[in-house]
C-alpha positions, 0 to 999 in steps of 0.5 A: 630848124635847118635847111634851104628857105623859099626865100623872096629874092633880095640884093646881095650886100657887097660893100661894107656901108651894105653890110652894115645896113643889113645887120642893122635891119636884122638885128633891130627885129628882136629890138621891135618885138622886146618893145612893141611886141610881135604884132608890131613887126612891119618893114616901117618900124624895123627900119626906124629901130635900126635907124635906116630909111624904108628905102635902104630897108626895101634895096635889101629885103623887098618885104617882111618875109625876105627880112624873115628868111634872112633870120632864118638863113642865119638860124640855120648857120647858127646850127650848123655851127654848132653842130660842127664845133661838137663834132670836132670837139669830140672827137676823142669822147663819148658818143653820150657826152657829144650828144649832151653837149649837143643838145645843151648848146641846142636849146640855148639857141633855141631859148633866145627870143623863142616867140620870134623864132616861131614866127621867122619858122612859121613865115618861112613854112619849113618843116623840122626834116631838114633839121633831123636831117642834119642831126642824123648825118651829125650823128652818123659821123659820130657813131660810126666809130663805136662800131655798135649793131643798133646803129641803125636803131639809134639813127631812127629815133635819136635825131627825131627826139632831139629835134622834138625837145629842142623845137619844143623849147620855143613852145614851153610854159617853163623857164629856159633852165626847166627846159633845158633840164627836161631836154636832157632828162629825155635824152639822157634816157633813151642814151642810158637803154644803149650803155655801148654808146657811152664807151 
């Protein structure tokens, strides 16, 4: 999931000791979740696992919902990264291998503490557009170059079956490895119906 979050208004931290407190916060949600499972997640008990008060906890994310979209603004730059690190990587590649790659390094992302993303996806109540958004113009960058008549095609579909089996990696009764292989079989076939694309 990418995109701009409905995000409660909470203090910017300026100085390092803030910086600090603030990962410390952010870092301990996964750490409440591995030990007392999602149900367990207050505003209390971040704080006691990331060993700050309630009140430094409170200068910084005024509830749970703001500790949310903190994890979610930091999902999307995860993604955005990653998206732009291929890019960049492939710049003398195949259209074909970026996208593999592409969607490898994206269900990883994925894969990690999948029942939290859920619900960091859920709290801040945005759809996946702003994901196929971002994937499209990836790909729109990257294809561009192969001068291909079924672009327009490629653009229509690709992005919106990436996102799919991508997001569909945090719902899965599978192991991460199965995941990730049944991700790949999907979009390695749609690429293998556009063999100009692998030039």
């Amino acid at each position: 999931m990418i995109g701009n979050a409905n995000i409660s208004a909470r203090r910017i931290p300026r100085q390092h000791r803030s910086r600090q407190t603030v990962e410390a916060v952010l870092a301990a949600v996964p750490l409440v979740v591995k030990r007392h499972g999602i149900a367990s997640i207050t505003t209390n008990r971040i704080a006691e696992v990331a060993g700050v008060s309630i009140g430094s906890l409170y200068q910084y994310f005024p509830d749970k919902r703001s500790v949310f979209s903190a994890l979610h603004e930091r999902h999307v730059g995860d993604v955005r990264n990653i998206l732009e690190r291929n890019i960049a990587a492939h710049k003398s590649s195949s259209f074909s291998e970026l996208v593999v790659d592409l969607v490898e390094e994206l269900v990883d992302l994925h894969s990690i503490e999948t029942e939290l993303h859920q619900l960091v996806s859920a709290s801040v109540n945005e759809g996946p557009e702003h994901f196929r958004r971002a994937l499209r113009a990836a790909f729109e960058r990257a294809i561009a170059q192969c001068g291909s008549g079924n672009i327009n095609r490629v653009l229509f579909v690709l992005p919106s079956l990436v996102e799919g089996v991508v997001h569909g990696v945090t719902l899965s009764p599978f192991t991460s490895r199965e995941a990730k292989g049944e991700a790949m079989k999907a979009t390695l076939a749609y690429l293998s119906v556009h063999p100009e694309l692998g030039r």
